[in-house]
C-alpha positions in Angstrom: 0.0 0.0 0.0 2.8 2.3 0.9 4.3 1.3 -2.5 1.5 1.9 -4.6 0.7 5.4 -2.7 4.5 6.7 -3.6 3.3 5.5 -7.3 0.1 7.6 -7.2 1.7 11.0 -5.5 5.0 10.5 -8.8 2.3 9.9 -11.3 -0.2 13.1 -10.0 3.6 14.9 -10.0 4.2 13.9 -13.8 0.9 14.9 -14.8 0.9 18.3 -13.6 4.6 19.0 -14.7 3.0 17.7 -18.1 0.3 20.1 -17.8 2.3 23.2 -16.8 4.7 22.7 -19.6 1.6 22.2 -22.2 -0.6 25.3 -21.2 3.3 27.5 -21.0 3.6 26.5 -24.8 -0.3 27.5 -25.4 0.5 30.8 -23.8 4.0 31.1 -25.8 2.0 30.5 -29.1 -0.3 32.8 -28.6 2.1 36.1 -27.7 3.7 34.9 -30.9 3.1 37.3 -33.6 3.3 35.5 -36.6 1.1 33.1 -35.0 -1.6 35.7 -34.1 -4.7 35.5 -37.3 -4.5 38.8 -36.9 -1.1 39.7 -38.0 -1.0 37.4 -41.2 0.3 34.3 -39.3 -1.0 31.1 -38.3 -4.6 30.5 -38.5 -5.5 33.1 -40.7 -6.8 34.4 -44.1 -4.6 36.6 -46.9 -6.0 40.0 -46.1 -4.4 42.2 -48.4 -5.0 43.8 -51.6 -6.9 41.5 -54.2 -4.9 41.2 -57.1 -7.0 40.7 -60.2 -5.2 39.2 -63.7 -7.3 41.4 -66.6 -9.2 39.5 -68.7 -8.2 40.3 -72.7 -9.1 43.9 -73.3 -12.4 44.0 -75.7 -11.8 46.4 -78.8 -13.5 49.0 -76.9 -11.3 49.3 -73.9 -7.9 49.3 -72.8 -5.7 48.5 -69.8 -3.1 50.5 -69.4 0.0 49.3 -70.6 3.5 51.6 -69.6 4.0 54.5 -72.3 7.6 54.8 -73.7 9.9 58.0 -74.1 11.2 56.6 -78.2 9.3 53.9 -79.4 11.7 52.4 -82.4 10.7 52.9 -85.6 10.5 56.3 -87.3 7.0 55.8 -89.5 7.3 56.7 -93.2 5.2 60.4 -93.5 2.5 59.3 -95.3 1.1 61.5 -98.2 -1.7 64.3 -97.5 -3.8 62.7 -100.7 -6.7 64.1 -102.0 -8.7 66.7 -100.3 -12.2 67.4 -100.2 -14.0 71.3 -100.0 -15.1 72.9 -96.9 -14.3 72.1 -93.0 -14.9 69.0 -92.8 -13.5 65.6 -93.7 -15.5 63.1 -96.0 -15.2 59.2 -96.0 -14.4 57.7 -99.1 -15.0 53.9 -98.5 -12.8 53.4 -95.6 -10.4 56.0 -96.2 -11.1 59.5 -94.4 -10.4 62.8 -97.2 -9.4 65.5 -95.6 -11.1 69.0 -96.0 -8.9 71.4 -97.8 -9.1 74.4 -95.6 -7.7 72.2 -92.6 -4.2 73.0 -91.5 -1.5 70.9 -92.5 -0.9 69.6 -89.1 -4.8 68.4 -89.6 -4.1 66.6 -93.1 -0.6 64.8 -91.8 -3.4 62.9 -88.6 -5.9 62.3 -91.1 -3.1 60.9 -93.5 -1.5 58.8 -90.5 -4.8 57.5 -89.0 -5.1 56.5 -93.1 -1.8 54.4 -93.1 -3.4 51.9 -90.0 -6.9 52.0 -90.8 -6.9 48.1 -91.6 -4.5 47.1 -89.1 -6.1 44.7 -86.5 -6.4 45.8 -83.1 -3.5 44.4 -80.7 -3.1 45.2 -76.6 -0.3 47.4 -76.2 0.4 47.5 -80.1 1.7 51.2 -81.0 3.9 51.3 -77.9 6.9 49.8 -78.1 6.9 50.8 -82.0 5.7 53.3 -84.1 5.2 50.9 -87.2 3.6 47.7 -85.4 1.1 45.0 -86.8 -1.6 46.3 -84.8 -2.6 48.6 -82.4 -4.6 49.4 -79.0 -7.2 52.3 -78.6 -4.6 54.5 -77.0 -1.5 53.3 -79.9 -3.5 54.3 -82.9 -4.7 58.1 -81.1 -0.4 58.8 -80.3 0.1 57.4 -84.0 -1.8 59.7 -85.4 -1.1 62.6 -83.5 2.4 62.0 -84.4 2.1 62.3 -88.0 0.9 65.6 -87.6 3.5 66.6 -85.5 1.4 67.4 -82.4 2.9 64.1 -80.0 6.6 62.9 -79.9 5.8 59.5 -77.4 2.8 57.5 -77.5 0.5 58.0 -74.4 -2.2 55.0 -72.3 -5.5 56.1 -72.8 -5.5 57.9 -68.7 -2.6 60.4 -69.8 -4.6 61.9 -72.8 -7.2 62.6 -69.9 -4.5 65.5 -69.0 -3.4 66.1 -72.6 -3.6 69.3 -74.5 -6.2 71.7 -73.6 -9.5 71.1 -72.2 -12.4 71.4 -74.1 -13.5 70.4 -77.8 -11.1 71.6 -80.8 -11.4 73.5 -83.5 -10.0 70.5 -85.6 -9.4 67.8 -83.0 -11.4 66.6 -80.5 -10.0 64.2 -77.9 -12.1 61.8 -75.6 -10.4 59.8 -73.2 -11.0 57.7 -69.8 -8.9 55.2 -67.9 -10.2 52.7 -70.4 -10.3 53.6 -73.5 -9.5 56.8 -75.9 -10.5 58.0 -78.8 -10.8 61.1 -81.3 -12.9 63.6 -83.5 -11.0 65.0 -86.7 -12.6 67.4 -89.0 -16.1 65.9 -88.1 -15.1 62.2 -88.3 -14.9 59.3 -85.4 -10.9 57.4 -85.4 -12.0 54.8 -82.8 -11.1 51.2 -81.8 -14.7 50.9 -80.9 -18.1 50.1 -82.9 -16.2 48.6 -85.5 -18.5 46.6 -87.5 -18.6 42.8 -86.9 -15.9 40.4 -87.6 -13.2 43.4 -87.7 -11.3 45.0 -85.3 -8.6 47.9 -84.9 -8.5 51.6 -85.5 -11.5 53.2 -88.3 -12.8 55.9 -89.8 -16.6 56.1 -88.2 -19.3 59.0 -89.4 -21.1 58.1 -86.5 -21.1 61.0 -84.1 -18.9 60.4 -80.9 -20.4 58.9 -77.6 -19.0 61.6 -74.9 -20.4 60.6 -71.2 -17.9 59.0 -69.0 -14.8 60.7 -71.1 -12.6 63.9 -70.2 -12.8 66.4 -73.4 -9.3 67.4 -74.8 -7.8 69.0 -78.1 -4.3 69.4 -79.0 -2.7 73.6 -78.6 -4.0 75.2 -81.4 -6.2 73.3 -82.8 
């Protein structure tokens, strides 16, 4: 019996130095801060930003893509062509004329937006290269606007938002969101959006422009 009592007071001894030692890790856990749910650790859910991958960018919107200070390439001027009377420019097919009494700055955009008219519409195309196989909402505006002299670097579709002047142009008329850009010159619509179906890419449009949701630009002088 006196046996068998020492065994029962060392057994109860064990137990609780067990016990201690298990609710001293517990406690040493739990003043842990990378263990804490609340501090990212152990336990606990990612609770930072959500980082979405963008789906393909539709014809009609853009995601911004990092604008460079020399794309390569130097495009080939293209020629002013034929000109039709008055102030405003005329669709021939899906070639835009430009109105003879428009400046010459006017003619060289309307003669560039000409050169990639049937080019098919490409994320980011127009950005690393002035002469590209396609080109994005944003790539086909700067191309333009280089021709006629009036942009030296391409621009994303948000920087045309601070472009210029505010306010409808005489000539050029810019329209430009986070999304998407496009422009009015001499009357007609150079747009990567409401191309008819099966195409995509940068036209010539008579429809009149869609203005709600964008900023209103124009280029100095015009």
């Amino acid at each position: 019996m006196e046996r068998s009592g020492a065994l029962s007071r060392k057994t109860r001894a064990i137990a609780w130095s067990f016990a201690l030692a298990c609710f001293a890790a517990v406690a040493l856990l739990a003043l842990t801060p990378g263990a804490r749910a609340d501090s990212g650790g152990i336990s606990s859910s990612y609770s930072g930003e959500t980082v979405e991958t963008p789906s393909i960018p539709a014809s009609t919107a853009e995601t911004e893509v990092p604008g460079v200070s020399e794309p390569s390439g130097v495009p080939t001027p293209s020629p002013l062509g034929p000109t039709v009377p008055g102030a405003l420019a005329t669709m021939r097919g899906t070639r835009a004329l430009a109105p003879a009494s428009a400046p010459t700055a006017v003619k060289q955009v309307i003669a560039a937006a000409n050169r990639i008219r049937t080019t098919p519409y490409i994320w980011g195309g127009g950005h690393l290269a002035w002469v590209d196989k396609g080109y994005d909402c944003s790539g086909s505006v700067s191309y333009a606007l280089h021709g006629g002299k009036l942009l030296e670097a391409p621009l994303v579709s948000g920087s045309f938002m601070t472009w210029g002047e505010a306010g409808p142009g005489q000539w050029i008329t810019i329209y430009a969101n986070k999304a998407h850009v496009y422009m009015v010159v001499a009357g007609l619509r150079f747009d990567t959006g409401g191309d008819i179906a099966g195409e995509t890419g940068p036209r010539w449009h008579a429809e009149p422009p869609y203005p709600k949701g964008f900023i209103v630009r124009h280029p100095v002088g015009y």
